[in-house]
GURO-183334 format. One line per field, with one value per residue (C-alpha): y, x, z; residue in one letter. Coordinates in nm, 2 decimals, m for minus. Example, Ala and Ser with C-alpha at 12.3 -4.5 7.8 and 13.67 -1.06 7.14 Angstrom:
BEGIN
v	[m0.45 / m0.11]
u	[1.23 / 1.37]
w	[0.78 / 0.71]
rest	[a / s]
end
This chain:
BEGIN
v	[m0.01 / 0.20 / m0.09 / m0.19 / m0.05 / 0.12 / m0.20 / m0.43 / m0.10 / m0.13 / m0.52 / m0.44 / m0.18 / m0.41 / m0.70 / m0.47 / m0.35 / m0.69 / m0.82 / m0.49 / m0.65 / m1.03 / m0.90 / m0.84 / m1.18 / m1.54 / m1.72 / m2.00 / m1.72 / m1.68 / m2.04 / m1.88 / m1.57 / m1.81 / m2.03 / m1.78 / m1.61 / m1.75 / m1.72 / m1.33 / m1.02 / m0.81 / m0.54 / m0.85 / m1.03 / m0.65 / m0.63 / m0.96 / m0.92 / m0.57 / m0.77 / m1.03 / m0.85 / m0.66 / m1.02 / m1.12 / m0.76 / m0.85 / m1.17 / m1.09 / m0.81 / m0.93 / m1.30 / m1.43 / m1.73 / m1.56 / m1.24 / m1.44 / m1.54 / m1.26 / m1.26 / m1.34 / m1.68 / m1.81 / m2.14 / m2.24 / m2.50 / m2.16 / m2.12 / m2.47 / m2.28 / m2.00 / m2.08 / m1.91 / m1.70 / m1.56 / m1.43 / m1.30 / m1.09 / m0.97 / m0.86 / m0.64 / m0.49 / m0.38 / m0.16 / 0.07 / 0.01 / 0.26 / 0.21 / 0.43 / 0.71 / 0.70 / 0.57 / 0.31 / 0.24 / m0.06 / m0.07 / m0.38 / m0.40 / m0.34 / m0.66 / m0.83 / m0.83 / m0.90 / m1.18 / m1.33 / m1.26 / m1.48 / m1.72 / m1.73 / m1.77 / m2.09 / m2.26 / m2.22 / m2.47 / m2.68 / m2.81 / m2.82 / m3.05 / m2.81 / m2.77 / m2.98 / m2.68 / m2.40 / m2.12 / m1.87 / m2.04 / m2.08 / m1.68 / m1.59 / m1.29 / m0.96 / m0.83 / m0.53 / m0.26 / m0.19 / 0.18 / 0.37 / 0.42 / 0.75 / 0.86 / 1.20 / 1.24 / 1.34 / 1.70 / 1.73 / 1.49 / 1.80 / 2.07 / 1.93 / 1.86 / 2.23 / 2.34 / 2.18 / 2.33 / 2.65 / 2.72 / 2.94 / 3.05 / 2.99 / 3.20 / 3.41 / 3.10 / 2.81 / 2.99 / 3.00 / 2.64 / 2.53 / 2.72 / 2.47 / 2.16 / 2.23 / 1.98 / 1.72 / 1.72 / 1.72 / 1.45 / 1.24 / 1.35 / 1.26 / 0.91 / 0.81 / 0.90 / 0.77 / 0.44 / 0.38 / 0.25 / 0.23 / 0.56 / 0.27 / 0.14 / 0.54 / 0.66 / 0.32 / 0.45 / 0.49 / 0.64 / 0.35 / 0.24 / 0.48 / 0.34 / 0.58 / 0.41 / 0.17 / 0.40 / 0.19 / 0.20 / m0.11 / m0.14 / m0.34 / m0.50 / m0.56 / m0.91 / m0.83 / m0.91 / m0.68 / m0.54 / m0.31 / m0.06 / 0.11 / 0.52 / 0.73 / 1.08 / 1.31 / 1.04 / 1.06 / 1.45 / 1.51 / 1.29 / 1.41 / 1.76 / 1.68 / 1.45 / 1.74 / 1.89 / 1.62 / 1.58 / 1.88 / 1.78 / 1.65 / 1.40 / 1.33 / 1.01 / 0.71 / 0.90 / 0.93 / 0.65 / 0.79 / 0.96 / 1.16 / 1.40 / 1.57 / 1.95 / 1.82 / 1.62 / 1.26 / 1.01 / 1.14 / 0.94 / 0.81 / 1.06 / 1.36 / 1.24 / 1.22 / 1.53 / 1.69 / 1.49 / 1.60 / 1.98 / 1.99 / 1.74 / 2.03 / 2.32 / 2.14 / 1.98 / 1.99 / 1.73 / 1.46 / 1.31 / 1.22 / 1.00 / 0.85 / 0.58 / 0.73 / 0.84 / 0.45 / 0.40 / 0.71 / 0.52 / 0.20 / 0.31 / 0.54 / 0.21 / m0.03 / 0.28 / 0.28 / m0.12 / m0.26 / m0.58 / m0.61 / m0.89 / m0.63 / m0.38 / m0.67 / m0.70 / m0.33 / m0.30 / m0.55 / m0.74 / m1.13 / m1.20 / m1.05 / m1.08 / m0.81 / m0.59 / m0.71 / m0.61 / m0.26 / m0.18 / m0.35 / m0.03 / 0.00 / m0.37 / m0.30 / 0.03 / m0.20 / m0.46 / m0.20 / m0.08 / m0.41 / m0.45 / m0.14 / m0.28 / m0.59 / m0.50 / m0.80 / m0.61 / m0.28 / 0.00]
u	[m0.23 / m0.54 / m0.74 / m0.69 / m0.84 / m0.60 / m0.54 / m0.46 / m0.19 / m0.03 / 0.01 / 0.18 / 0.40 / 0.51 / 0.54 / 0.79 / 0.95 / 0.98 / 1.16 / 1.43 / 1.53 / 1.52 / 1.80 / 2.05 / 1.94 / 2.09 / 1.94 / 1.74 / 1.57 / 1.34 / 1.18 / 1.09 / 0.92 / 0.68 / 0.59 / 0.46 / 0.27 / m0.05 / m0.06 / 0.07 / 0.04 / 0.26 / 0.38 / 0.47 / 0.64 / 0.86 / 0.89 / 1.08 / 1.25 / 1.47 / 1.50 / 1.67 / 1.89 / 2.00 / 2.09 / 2.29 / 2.45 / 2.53 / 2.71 / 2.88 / 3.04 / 3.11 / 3.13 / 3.46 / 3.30 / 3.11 / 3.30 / 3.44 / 3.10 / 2.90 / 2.56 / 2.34 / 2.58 / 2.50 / 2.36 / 2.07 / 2.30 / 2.50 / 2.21 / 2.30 / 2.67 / 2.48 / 2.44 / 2.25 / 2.51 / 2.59 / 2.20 / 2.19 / 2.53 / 2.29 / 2.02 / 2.27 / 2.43 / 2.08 / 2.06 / 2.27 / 2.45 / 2.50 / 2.43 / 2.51 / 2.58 / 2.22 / 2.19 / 1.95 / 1.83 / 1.60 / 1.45 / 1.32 / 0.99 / 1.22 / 1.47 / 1.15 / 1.00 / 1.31 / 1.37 / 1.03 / 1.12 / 1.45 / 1.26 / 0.99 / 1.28 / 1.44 / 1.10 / 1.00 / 1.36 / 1.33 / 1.00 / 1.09 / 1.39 / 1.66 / 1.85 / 1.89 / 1.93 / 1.68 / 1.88 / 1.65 / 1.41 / 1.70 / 1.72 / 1.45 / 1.26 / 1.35 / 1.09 / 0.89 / 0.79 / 0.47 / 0.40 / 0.10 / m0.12 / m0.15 / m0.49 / m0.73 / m0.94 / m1.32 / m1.29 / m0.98 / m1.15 / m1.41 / m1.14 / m0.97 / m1.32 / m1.39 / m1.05 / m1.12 / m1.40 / m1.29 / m0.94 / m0.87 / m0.51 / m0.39 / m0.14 / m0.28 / m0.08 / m0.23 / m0.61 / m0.60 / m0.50 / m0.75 / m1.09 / m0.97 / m0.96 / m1.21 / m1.46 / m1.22 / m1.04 / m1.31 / m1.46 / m1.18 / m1.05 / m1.46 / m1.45 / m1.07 / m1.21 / m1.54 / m1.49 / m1.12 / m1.06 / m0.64 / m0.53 / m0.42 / m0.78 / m0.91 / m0.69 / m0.81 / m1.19 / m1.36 / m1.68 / m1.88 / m1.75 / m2.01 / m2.33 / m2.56 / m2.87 / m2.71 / m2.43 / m2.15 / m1.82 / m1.68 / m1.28 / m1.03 / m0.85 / m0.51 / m0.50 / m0.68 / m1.05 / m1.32 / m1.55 / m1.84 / m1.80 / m2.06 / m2.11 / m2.31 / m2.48 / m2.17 / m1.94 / m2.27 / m2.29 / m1.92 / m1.89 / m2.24 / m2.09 / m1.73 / m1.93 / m2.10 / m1.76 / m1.62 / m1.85 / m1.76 / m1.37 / m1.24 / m0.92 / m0.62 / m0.63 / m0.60 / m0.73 / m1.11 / m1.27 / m1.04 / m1.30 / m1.05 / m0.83 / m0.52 / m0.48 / m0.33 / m0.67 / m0.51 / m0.57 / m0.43 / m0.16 / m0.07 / 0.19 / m0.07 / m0.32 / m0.01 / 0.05 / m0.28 / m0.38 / m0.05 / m0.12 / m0.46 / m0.36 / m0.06 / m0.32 / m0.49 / m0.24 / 0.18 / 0.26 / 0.11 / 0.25 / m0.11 / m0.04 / m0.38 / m0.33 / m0.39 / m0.73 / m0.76 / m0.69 / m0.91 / m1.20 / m1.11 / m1.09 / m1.43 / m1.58 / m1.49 / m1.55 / m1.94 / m2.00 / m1.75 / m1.71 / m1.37 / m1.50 / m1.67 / m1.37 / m1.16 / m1.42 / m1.45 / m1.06 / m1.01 / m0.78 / m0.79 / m0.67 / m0.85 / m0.55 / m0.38 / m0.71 / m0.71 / m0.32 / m0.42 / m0.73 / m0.59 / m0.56 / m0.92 / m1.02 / m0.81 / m1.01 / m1.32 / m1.29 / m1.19 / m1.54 / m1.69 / m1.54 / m1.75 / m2.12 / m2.28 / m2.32 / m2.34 / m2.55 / m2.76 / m2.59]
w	[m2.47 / m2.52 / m2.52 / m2.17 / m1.87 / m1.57 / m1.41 / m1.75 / m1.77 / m1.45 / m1.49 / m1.83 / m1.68 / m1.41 / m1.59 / m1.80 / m1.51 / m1.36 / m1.69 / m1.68 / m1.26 / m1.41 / m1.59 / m1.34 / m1.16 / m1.21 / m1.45 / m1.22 / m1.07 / m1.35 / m1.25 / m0.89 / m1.08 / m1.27 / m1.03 / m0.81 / m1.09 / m1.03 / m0.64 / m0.60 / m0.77 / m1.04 / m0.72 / m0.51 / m0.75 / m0.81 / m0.47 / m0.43 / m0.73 / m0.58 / m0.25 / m0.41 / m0.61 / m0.31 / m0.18 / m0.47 / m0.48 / m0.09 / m0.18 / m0.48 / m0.32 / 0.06 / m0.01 / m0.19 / m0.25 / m0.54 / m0.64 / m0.97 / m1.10 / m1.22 / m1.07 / m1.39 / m1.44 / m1.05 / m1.06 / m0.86 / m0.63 / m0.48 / m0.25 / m0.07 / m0.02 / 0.26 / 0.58 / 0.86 / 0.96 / 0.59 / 0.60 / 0.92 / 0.78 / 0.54 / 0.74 / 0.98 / 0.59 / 0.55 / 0.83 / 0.65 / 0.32 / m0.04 / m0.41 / m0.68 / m0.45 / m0.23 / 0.10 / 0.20 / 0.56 / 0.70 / 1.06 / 1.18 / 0.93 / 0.63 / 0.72 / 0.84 / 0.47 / 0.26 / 0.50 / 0.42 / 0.02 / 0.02 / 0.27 / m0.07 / m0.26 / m0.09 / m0.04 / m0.37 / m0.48 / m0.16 / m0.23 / m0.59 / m0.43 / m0.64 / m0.28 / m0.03 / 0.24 / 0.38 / 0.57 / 0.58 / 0.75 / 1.04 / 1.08 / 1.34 / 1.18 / 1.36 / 1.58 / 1.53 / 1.80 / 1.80 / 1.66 / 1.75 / 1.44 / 1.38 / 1.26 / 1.24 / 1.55 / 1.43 / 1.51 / 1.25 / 1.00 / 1.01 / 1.00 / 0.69 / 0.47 / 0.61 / 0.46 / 0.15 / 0.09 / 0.25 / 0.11 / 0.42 / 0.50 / 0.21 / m0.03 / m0.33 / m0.54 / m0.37 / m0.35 / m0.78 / m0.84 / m0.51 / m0.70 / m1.00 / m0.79 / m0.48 / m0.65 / m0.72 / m0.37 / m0.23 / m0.34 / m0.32 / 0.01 / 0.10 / m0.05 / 0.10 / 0.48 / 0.41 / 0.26 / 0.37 / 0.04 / m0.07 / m0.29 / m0.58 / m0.54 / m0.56 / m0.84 / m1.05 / m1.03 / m1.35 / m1.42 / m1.46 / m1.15 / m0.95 / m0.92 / m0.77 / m0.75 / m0.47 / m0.36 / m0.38 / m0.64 / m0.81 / m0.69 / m0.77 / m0.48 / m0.40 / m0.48 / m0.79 / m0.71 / m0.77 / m0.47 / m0.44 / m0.14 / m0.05 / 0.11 / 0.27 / 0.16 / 0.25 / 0.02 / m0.23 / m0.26 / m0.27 / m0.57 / m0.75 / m0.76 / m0.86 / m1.14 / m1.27 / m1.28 / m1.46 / m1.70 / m1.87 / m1.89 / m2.22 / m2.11 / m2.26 / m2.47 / m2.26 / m1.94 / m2.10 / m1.84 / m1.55 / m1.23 / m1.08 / m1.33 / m1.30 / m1.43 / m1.70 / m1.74 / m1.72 / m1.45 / m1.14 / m0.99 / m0.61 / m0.59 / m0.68 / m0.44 / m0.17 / m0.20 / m0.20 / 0.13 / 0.26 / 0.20 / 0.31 / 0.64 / 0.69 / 0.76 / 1.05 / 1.21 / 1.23 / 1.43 / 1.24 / 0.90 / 0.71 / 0.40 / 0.22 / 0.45 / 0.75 / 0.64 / 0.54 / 0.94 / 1.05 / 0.85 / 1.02 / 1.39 / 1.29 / 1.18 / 1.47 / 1.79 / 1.59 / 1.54 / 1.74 / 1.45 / 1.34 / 1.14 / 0.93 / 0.95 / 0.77 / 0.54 / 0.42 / 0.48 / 0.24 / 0.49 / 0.37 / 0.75 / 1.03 / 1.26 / 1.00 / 1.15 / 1.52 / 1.51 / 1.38 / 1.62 / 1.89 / 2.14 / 2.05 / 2.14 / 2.44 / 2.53 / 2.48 / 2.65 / 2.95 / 2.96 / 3.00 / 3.35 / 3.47 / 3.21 / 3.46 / 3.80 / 4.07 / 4.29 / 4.37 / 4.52]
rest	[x / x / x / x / x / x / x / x / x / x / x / x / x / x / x / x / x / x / x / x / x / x / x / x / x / x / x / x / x / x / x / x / x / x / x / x / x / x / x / x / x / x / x / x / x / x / x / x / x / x / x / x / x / x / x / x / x / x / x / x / x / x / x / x / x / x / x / x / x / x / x / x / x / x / x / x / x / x / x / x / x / x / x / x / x / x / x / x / x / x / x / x / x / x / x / x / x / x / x / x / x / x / x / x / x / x / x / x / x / x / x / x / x / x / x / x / x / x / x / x / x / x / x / x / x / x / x / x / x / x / x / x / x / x / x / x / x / x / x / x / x / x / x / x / x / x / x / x / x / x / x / x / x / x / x / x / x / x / x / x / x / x / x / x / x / x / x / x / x / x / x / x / x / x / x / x / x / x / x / x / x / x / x / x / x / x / x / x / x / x / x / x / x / x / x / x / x / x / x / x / x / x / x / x / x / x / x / x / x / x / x / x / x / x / x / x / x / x / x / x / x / x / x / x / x / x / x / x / x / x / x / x / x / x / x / x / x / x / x / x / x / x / x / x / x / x / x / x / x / x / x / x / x / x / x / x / x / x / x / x / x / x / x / x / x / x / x / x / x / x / x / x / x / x / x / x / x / x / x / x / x / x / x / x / x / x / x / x / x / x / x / x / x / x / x / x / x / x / x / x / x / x / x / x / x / x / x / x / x / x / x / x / x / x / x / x / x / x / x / x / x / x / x / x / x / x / x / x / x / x / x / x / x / x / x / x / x / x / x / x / x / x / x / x / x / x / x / x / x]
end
């Protein structure tokens, strides 16, 4: 696998992974898994594949209508025996249920998505006219409450670069590994608030993937695409330092392309960039939980207050569907369009 870049990798591994959950699924389901090949990507295709084996677990072990078949030897005409009622059974087992001794818990987004996975699933063989019935598109999808987004206000954006850079209040411990990393964190923690790119889409950066003559990095998308994203001069000097930095690091085989490096000197990983965010985020402020995404949604809501285009927020987002932004910003547009009420006057006071 040294031959192929992070991305080519991380399509292998999940196409690996994705054969290990085939496995412990019925036979047929393997036709649904290549038909939708083409149209999704390899973390969809995972994700459906543990929703629907959580199904067939469901079934097999509540439903004595299948608990003397094993689950890989269920043929593709069982799914005409569930009716409405059986899945909405499912969705209320979801709210709480075990498996090998861990507890799992879904609120309403959680049912909401492996709802829309077995609806996939069932209109994938209905318009293949395997089955004759569609259930799940019966079972109304459960509605979510709106949450507040949580995101850092500008003065803490400027608090948590200053700690970066800083390393104040921290222990004797943390200060030693920090004057290793200062250049790296903070050029990442720089690039995440000041592009809004996802952490996937950060820790996939190569070095040839900066271009400083037009400032702007070469990313692969969710969906696979590539896009350039362009930054401004903070974004530009925090990574020109770290670069010089970098430059000097020999890598561990397989990581030599990689821009941002673990202490082990391999491409870092979402989980070490997590938890970097998380422990710089935890100086300035206790009540929020920051993840990588939240500085995604602190660029976003920085973007729109300063141009007011959500057109161009979905665009630099990388949202394909600018209702996915709209529903994001929507206290914003709502703050907006407030302060039109008060911008034409009808007459002179």
């Amino acid at each position: 696998m040294a031959d192929h870049n992070y991305h080519d990798k991380k399509n292998i591994e999940n196409t690996l992974r994705l054969r290990d959950i085939l496995s412990e699924l019925p036979r047929f389901c393997g036709d649904f898994f290549r038909g939708i090949e083409p149209t999704t990507s390899s973390l969809t295709r995972i994700a459906y594949a543990y929703d629907l084996r959580v199904f067939f677990e469901f079934l097999y072990n509540s439903n004595p209508s299948f608990k003397n078949t094993p689950i890989r030897d269920l043929k593709v005409e069982v799914l005409d025996q569930i009716k409405p009622i059986d899945i909405e059974e499912y969705l209320d087992y979801l709210t709480y249920y075990k498996k090998d001794g861990m507890e799992h818990l879904n609120q309403e987004n959680g049912k909401k998505r492996k709802l829309i996975s077995l609806r996939s699933f069932y209109n994938y063989y209905f318009k293949k006219e395997m089955i004759v019935t569609h259930p799940a598109a019966l079972v109304d999808i459960p509605k979510l409450h709106q949450k507040e987004i949580i995101r850092l206000e500008i003065d803490e954006v400027a608090r948590m670069l200053d700690q970066v850079e800083t390393g104040e209040n921290m222990t004797k411990f943390q200060q030693k590994y920090h004057d290793k990393t200062k250049l790296r964190d903070l050029a990442l923690i720089t690039l995440l608030l000041g592009t809004g790119i996802r952490v996937s889409e950060c820790v996939g950066l190569d070095l040839n993937d900066v271009d400083f003559n037009n400032d702007g990095i070469k990313i692969r998308r969710k969906g696979g695409y590539e896009s350039i994203i362009y930054f401004g001069e903070e974004v530009k000097e925090g990574l020109e330092n770290y670069l010089m930095e970098r430059l000097t690091i020999i890598p561990v085989t397989g990581s030599e392309e990689a821009l941002f490096l673990s202490m082990q000197k391999k491409r870092i990983s979402v989980k070490a960039v997590e938890n970097l965010v998380k422990k710089y985020a935890g100086f300035i402020t206790r009540l929020k939980k920051i993840t990588p995404h939240k500085l995604r949604s602190t660029y976003g809501t920085s973007l729109y207050r300063e141009t007011g285009d959500i057109y161009l927020v979905a665009d630099v987002l990388g949202h394909k569907d600018v209702n996915t932004t709209k529903k994001h910003y929507a206290a914003i547009e709502d703050s907006r369009r407030r302060s039109a009420a008060n911008k034409v006057k009808l007459r002179e006071k």
